[in-house]
Backbone as XML, in Angstrom:
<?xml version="1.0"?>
<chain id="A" units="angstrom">
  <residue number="1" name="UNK">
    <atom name="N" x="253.175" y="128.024" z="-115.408"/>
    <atom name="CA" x="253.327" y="126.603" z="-115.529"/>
    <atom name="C" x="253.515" y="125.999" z="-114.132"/>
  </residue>
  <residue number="2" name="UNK">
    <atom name="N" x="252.661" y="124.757" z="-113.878"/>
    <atom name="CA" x="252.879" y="124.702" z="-112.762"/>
    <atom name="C" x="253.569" y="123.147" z="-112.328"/>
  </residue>
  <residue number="3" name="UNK">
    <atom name="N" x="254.261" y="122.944" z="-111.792"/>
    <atom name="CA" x="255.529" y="121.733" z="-112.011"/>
    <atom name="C" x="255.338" y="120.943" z="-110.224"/>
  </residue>
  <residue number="4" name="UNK">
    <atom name="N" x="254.904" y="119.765" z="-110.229"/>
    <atom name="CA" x="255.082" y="119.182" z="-108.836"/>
    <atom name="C" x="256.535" y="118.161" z="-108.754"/>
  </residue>
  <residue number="5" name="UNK">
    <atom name="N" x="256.743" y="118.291" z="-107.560"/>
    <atom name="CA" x="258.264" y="118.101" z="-107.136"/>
    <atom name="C" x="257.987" y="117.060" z="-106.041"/>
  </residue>
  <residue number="6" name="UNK">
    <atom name="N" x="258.723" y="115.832" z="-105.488"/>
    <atom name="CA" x="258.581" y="114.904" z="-104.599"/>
    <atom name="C" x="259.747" y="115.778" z="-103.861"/>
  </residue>
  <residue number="7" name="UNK">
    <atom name="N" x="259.745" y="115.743" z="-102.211"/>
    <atom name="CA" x="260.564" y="115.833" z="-101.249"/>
    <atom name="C" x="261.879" y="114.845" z="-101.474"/>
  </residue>
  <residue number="8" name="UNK">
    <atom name="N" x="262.983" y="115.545" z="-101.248"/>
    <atom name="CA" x="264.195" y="114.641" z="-101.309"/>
    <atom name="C" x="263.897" y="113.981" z="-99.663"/>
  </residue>
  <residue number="9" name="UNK">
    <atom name="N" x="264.893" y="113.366" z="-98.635"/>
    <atom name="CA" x="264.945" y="112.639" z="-97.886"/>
    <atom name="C" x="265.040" y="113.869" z="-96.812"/>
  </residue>
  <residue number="10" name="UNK">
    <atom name="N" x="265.213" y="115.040" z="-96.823"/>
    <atom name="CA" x="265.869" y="116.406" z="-95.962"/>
    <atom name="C" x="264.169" y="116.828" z="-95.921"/>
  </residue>
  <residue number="11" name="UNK">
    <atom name="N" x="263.873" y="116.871" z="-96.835"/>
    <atom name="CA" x="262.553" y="117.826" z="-96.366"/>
    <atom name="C" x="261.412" y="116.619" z="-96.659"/>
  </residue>
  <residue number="12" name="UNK">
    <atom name="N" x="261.385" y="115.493" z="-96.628"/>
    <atom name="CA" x="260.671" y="115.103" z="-95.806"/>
    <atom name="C" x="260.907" y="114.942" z="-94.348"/>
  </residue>
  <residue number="13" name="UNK">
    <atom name="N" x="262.008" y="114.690" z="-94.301"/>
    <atom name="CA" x="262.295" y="115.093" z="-92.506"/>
    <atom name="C" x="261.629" y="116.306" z="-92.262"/>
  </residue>
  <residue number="14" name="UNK">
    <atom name="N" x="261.812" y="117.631" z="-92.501"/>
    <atom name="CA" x="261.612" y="118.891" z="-92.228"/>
    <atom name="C" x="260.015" y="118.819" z="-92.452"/>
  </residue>
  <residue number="15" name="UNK">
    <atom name="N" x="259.142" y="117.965" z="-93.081"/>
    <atom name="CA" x="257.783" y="117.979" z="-93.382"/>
    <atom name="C" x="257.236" y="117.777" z="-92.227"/>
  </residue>
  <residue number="16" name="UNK">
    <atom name="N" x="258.031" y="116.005" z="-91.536"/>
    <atom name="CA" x="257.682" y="115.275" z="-90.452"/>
    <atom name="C" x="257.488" y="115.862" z="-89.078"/>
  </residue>
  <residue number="17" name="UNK">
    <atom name="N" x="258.999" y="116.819" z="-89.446"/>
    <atom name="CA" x="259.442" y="117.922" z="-87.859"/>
    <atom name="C" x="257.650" y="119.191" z="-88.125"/>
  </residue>
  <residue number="18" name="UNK">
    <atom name="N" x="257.195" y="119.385" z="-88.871"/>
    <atom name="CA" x="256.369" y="120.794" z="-88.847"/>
    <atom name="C" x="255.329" y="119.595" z="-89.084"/>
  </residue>
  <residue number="19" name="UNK">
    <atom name="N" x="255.068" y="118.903" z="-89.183"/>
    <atom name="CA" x="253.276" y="117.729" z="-89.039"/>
    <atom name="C" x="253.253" y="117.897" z="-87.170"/>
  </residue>
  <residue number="20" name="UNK">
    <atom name="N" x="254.489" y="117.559" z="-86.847"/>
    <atom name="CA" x="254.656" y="117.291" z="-85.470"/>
    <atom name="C" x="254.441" y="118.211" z="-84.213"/>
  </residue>
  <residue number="21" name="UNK">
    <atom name="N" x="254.894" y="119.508" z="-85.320"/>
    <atom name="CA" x="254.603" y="121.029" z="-84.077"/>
    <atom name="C" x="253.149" y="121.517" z="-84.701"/>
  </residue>
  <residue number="22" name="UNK">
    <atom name="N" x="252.639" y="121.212" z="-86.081"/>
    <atom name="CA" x="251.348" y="121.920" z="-86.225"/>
    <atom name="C" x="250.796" y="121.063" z="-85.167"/>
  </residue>
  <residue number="23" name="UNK">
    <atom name="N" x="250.877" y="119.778" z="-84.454"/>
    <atom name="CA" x="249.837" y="118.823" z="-83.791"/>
    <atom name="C" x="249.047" y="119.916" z="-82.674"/>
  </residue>
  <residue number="24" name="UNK">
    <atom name="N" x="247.957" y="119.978" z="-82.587"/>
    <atom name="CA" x="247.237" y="121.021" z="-81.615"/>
    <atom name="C" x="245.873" y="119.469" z="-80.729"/>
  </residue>
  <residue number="25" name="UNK">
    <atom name="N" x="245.949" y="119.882" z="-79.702"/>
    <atom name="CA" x="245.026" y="118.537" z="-78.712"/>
    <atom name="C" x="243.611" y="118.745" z="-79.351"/>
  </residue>
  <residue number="26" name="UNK">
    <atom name="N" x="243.640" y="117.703" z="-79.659"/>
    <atom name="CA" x="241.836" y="117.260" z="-80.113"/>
    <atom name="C" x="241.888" y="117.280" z="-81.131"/>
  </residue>
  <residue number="27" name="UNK">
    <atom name="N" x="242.429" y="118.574" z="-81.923"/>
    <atom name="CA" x="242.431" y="118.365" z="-83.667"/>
    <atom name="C" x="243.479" y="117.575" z="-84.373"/>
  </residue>
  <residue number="28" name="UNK">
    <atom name="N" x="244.243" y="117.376" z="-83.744"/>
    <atom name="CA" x="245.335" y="116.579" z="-84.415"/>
    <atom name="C" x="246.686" y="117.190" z="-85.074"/>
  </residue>
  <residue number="29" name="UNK">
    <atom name="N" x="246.843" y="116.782" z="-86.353"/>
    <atom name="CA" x="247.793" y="117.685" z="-87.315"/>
    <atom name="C" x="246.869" y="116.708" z="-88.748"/>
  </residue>
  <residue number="30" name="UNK">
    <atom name="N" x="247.599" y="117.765" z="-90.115"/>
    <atom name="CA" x="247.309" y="117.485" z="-91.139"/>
    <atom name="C" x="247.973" y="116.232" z="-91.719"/>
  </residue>
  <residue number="31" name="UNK">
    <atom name="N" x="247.213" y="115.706" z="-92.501"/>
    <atom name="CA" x="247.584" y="114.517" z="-93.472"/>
    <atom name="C" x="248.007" y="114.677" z="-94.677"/>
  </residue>
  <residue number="32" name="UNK">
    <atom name="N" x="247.991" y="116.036" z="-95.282"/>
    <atom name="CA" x="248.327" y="116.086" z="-96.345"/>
    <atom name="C" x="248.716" y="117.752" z="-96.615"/>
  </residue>
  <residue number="33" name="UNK">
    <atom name="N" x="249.851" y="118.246" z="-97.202"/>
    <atom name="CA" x="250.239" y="119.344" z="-97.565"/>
    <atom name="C" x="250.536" y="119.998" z="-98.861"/>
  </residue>
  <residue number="34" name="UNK">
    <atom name="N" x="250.506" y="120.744" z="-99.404"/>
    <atom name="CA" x="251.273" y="121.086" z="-100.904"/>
    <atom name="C" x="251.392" y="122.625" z="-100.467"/>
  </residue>
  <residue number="35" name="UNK">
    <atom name="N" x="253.013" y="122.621" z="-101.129"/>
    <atom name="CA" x="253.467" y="124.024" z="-100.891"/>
    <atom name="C" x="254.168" y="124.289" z="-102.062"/>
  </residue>
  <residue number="36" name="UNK">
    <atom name="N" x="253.714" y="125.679" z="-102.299"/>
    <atom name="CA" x="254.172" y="126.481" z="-103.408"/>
    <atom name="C" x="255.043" y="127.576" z="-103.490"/>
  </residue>
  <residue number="37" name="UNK">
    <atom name="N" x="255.676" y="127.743" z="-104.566"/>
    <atom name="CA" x="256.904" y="129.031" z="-104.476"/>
    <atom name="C" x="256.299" y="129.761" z="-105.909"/>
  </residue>
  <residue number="38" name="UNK">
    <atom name="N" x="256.180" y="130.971" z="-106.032"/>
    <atom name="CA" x="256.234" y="131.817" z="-107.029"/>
    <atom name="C" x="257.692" y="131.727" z="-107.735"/>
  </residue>
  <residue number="39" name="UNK">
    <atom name="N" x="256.904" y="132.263" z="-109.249"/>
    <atom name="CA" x="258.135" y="132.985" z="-109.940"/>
    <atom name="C" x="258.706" y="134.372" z="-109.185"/>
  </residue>
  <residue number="40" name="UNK">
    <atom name="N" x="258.024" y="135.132" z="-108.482"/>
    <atom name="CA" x="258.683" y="136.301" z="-107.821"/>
    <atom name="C" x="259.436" y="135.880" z="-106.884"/>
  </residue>
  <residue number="41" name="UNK">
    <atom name="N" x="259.082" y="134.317" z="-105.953"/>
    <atom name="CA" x="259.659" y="133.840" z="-104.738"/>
    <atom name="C" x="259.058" y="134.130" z="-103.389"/>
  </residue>
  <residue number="42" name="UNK">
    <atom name="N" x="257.145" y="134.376" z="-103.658"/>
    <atom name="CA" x="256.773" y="134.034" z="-103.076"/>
    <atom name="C" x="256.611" y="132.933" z="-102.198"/>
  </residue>
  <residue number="43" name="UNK">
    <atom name="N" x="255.938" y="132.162" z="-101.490"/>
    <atom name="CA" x="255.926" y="130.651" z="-100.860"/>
    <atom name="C" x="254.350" y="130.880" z="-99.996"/>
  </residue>
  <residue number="44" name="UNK">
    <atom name="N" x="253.496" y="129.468" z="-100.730"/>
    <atom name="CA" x="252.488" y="129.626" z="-100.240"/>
    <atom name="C" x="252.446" y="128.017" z="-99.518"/>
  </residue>
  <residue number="45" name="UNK">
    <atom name="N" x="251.595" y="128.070" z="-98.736"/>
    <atom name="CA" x="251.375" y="126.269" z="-98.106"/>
    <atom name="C" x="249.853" y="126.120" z="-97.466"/>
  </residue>
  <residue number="46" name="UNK">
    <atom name="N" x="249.052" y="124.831" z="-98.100"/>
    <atom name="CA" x="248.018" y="124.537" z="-97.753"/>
    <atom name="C" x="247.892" y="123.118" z="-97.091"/>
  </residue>
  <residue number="47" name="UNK">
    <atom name="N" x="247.092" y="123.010" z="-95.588"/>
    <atom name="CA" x="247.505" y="121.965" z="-95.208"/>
    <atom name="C" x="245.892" y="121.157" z="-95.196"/>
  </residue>
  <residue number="48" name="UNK">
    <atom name="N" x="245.460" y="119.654" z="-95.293"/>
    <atom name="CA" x="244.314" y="118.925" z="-95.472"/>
    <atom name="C" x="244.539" y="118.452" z="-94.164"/>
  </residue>
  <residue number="49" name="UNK">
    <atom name="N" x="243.629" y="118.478" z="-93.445"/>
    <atom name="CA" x="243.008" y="117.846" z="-92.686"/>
    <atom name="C" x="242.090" y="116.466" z="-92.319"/>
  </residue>
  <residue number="50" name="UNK">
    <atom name="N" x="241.405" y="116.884" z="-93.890"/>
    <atom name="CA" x="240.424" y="115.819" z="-94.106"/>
    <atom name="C" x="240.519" y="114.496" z="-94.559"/>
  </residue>
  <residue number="51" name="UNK">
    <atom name="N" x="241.386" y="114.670" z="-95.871"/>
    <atom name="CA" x="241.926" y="113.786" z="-96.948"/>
    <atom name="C" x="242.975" y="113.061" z="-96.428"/>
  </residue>
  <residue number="52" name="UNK">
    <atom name="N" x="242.349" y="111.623" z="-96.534"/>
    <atom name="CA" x="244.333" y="110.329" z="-96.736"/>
    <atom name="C" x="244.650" y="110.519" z="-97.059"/>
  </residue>
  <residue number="53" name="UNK">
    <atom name="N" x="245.825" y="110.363" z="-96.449"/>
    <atom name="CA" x="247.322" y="111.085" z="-96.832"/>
    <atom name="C" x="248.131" y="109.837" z="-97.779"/>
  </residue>
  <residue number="54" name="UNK">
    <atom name="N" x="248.654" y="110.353" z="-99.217"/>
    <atom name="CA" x="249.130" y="109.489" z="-100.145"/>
    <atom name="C" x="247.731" y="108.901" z="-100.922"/>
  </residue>
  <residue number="55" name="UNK">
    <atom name="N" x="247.229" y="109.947" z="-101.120"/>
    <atom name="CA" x="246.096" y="109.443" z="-102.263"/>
    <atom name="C" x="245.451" y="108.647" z="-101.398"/>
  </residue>
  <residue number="56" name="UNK">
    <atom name="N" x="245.258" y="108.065" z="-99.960"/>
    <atom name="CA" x="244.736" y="106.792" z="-99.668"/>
    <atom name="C" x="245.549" y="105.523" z="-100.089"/>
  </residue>
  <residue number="57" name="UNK">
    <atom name="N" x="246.038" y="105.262" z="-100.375"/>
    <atom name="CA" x="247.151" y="104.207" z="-100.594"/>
    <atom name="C" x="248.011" y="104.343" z="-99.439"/>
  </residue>
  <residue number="58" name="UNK">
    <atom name="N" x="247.522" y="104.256" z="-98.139"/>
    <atom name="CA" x="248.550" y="104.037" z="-96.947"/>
    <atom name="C" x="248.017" y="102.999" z="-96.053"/>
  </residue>
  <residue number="59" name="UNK">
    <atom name="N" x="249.150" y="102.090" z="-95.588"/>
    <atom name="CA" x="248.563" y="101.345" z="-94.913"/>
    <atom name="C" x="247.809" y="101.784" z="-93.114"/>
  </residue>
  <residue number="60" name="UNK">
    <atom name="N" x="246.481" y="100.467" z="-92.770"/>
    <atom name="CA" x="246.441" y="100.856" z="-91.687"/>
    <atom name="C" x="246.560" y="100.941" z="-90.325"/>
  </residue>
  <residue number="61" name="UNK">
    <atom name="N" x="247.984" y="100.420" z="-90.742"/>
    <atom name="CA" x="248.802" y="100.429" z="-89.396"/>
    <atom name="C" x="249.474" y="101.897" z="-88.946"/>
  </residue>
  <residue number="62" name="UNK">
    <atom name="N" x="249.516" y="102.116" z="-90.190"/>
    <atom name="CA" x="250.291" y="103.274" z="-90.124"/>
    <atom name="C" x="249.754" y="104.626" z="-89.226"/>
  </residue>
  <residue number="63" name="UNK">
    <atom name="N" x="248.591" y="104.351" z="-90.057"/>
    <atom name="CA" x="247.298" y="105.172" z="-89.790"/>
    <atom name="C" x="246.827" y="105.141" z="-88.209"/>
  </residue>
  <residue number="64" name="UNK">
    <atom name="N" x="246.854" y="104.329" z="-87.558"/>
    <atom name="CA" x="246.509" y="103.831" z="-86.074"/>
    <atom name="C" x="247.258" y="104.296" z="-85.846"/>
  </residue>
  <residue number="65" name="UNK">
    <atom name="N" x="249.159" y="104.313" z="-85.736"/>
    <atom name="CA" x="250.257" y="104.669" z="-85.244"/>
    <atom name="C" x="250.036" y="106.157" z="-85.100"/>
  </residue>
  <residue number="66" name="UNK">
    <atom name="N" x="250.084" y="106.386" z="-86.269"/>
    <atom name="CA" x="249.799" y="108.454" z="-86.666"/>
    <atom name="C" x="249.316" y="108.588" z="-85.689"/>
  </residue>
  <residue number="67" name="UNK">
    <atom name="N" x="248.018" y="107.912" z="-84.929"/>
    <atom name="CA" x="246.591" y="108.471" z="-84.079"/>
    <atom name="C" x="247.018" y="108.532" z="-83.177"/>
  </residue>
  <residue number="68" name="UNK">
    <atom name="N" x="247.712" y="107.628" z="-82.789"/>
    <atom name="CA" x="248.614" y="107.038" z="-80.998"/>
    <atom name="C" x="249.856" y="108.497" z="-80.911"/>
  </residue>
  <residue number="69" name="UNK">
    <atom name="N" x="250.478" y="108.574" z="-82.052"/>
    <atom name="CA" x="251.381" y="109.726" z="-81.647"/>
    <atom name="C" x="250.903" y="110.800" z="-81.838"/>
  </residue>
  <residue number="70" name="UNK">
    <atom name="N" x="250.046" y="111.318" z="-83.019"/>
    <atom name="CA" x="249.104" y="112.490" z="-82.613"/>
    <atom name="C" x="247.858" y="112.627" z="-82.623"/>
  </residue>
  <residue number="71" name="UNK">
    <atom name="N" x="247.414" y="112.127" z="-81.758"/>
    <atom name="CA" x="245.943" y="112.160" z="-81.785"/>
    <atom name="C" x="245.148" y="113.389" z="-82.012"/>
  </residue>
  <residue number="72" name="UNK">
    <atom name="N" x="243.704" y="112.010" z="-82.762"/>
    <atom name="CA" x="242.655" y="113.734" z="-82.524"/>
    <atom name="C" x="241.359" y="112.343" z="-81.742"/>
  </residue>
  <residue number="73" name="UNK">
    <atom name="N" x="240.852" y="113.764" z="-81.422"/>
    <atom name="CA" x="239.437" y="113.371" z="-80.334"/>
    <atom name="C" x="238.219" y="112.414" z="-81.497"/>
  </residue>
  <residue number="74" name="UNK">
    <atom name="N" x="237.804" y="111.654" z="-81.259"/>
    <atom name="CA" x="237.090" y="110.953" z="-81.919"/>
    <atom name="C" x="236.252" y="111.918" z="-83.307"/>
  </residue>
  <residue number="75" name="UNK">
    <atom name="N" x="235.646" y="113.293" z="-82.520"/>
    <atom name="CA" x="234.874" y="113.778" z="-83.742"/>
    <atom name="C" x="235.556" y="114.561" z="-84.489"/>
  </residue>
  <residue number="76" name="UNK">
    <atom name="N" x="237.000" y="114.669" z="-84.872"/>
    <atom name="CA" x="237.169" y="115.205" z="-85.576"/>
    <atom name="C" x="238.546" y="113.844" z="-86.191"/>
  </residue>
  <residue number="77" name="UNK">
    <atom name="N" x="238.052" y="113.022" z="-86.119"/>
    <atom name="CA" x="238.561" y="111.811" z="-86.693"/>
    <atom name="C" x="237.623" y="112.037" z="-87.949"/>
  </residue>
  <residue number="78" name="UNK">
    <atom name="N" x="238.381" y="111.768" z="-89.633"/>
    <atom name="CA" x="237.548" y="111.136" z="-89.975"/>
    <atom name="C" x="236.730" y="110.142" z="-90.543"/>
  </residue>
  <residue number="79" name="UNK">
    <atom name="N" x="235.948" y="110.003" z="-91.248"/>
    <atom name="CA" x="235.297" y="108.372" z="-91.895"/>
    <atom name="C" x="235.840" y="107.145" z="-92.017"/>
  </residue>
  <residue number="80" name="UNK">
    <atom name="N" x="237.014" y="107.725" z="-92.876"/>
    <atom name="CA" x="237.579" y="106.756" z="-93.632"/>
    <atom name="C" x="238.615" y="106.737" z="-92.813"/>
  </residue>
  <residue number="81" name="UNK">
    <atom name="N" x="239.167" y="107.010" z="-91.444"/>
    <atom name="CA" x="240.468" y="106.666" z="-90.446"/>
    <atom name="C" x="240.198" y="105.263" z="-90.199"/>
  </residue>
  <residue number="82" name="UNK">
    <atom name="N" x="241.045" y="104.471" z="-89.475"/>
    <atom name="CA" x="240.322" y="102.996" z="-89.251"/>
    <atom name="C" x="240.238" y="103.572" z="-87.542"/>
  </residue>
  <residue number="83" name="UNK">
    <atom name="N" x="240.625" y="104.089" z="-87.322"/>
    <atom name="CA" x="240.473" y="104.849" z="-86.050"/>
    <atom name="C" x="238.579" y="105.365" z="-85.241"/>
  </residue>
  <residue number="84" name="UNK">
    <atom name="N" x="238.618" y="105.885" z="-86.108"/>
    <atom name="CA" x="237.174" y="106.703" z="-86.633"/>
    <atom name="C" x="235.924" y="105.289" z="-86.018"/>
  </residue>
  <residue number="85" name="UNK">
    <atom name="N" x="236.352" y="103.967" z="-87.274"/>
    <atom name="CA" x="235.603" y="102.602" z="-86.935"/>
    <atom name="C" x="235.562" y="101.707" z="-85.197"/>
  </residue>
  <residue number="86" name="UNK">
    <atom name="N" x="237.010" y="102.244" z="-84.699"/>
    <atom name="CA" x="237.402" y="101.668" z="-83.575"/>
    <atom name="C" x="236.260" y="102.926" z="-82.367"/>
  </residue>
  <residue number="87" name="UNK">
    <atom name="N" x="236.444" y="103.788" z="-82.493"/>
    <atom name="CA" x="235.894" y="104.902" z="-81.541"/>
    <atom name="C" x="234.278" y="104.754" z="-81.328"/>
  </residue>
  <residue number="88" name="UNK">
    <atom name="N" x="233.753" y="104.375" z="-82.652"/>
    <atom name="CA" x="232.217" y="104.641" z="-82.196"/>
    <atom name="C" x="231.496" y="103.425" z="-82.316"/>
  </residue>
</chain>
């Protein structure tokens, strides 16, 4: 059975702190994550790259801001960034 859970206020901090150290120059960091725990107590985590972050329902200021503090290089911006529109 598989059960999704919203971050309390602690681990979205702790989300924010690891968006911030995955950031690598040119590629950026991810927009979107889901992480999983087994019934044994495994822990798995997959991170998007591609996909708006919050379903797309984010504003795009926000989105510009994200770019300014972690940027990625124009081509691996993508489509739908408002970033992406500003670059080319």
């Amino acid at each position: 059975m598989d059960r999704k859970f919203a971050l309390d206020d602690e681990g979205q901090d702790a989300a924010a702190e690891l968006r911030y150290e995955m950031w690598q120059a040119d590629k950026g960091t991810w927009y979107n994550a889901d992480f999983s725990l087994t019934r044994s107590g495994g822990f798995h985590a997959e991170f998007d790259y591609d996909n708006p972050p919050f379903g797309g329902d984010v504003d795009a200021d926000l989105l510009l801001e994200d770019q300014r503090l972690l940027p990625r290089t124009a081509d691996q911006l993508p489509e739908w960034h408002p970033a992406a529109r500003l670059d080319r």
